[in-house]
Residue, then its C-alpha position, 0 to 999 in steps of 0.5 A: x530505514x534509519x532506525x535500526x531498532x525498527x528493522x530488528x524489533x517491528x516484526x517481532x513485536x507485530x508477531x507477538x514474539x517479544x516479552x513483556x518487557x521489550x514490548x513496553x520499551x518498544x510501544x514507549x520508543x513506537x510513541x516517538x518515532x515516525x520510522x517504527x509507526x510507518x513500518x509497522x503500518x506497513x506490516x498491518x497494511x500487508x496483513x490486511x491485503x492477504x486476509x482479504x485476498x481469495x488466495x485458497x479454495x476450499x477441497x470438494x466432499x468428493x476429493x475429501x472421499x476419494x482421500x479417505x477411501x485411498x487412506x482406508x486401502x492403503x491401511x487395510x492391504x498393509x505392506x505394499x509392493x516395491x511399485x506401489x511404496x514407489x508410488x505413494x513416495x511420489x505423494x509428498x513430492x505432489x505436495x511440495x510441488x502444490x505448496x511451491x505453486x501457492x506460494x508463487x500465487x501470493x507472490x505474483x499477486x500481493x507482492x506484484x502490486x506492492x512493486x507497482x505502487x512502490x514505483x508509481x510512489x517513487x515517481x510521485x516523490x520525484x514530481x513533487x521534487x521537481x516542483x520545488x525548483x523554481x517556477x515549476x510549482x504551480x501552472x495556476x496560482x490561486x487560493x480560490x478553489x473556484x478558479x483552480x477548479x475550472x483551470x484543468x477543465x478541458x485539459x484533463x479527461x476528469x476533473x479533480x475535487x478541489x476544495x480550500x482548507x484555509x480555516x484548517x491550517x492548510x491555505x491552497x496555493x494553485x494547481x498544476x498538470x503533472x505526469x505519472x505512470x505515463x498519464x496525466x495527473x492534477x497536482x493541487x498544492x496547499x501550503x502548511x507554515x512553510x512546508x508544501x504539500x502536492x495533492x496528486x490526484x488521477x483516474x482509477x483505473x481498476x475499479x477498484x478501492x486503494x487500500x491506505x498507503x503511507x511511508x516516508x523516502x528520502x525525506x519525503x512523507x507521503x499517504x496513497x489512498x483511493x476510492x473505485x472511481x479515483x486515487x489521491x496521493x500526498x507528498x511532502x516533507x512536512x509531518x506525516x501527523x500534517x498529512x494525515x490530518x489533510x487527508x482526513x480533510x479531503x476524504x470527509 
């Protein structure tokens, strides 16, 4: 990340931690800068991700019981033996021991996804660079979405929503089969002024809804979202603002 302002100043602003001051300079410089607007994104993003995952159980009335009786013993007997004190010393160490497998549990399973989507990113970034060079952007050419549309039928085992936003600002220039994460994926390209924009769209494999994804490397903008049945990315070095307004287009 190019702005140093954004690794020193977003998590504090995120956690409440600046004055009042300092949070009005930053929401003014947050206004401007695409950079502290994606880091921040992807701090709530996170947030959002572990407050709807199931990561704790809540204890049963009868290890609450159990809790209370051996608390009320230890009270009433008072000063225990050397064995015993031994073993009540061995209490919090459990505890350490318990915290330390929670926090495994979180990173296993928030911060595991987070790697594979940032690798299936990388690979979606680097495909569409690869389409830049020439001859390589599109395997069909056309603005009809009735032509690009049946073109992947038969070469692919789906077949994706294809859908022309000239009107919008955003004229579709072809289609292409591409490869991500060892599958085949369709790759729809639109067009906006002189920028191009990959549509990269695959089967859903987890049954399950993507959680929105955005973020910007090496130059490249790109927004990741999906439903139960199918994922979309989309990649390009216009305007994320451009972006979000495609995809608003495609998910209505």
């Amino acid at each position: 990340m190019n702005c140093e302002l954004a690794q020193t100043t977003v998590h504090g602003y995120f956690d409440g931690e600046l004055d009042a001051v300092r949070s009005a300079e930053f929401e003014r410089h947050l206004e401007r800068c695409p950079e502290c607007q994606t880091a921040l994104e992807g701090i709530e993003s996170l947030r959002t991700l572990l407050q709807q995952s199931n990561l704790y159980e809540q204890a049963s009335p009868h290890l609450r019981e159990r809790i209370r009786e051996q608390l009320a013993e230890t009270s009433s007997a008072g000063r225990l033996p050397p064995v015993y004190s031994r073993r009540w010393f061995l209490v919090p160490t459990f505890g350490v021991l318990a915290a330390a497998a929670a926090v495994l549990a979180v990173v296993f399973f928030v911060l595991q996804p987070h790697t594979h989507a940032a690798r299936i990113t990388a690979e979606l970034i680097d495909a569409h660079v690869r389409s830049l060079q020439p001859g390589h952007l599109t395997d069909v050419q056309s603005t009809d979405q009735h032509t690009v549309k049946p073109w992947f039928d038969g070469k692919l085992d789906f077949i994706p929503p294809v859908s022309d936003y000239s009107e919008q600002g955003f004229p579709l220039v072809g289609g292409r089969l591409d490869v991500v994460d060892g599958h085949s994926v369709a790759a729809l390209v639109y067009s906006r002024r002189r920028h191009f924009i990959n549509l990269f769209v695959w089967p859903s494999r987890n049954k399950e809804t993507i959680f929105e994804t955005s973020g910007s490397r090496q130059g490249y903008n790109w927004i990741m979202w999906g439903s139960p049945d199918m994922e979309f990315c989309l990649v390009s070095d216009a305007a994320s603002g451009d972006l979000r307004g495609l995809k608003d287009l495609i998910t209505r």
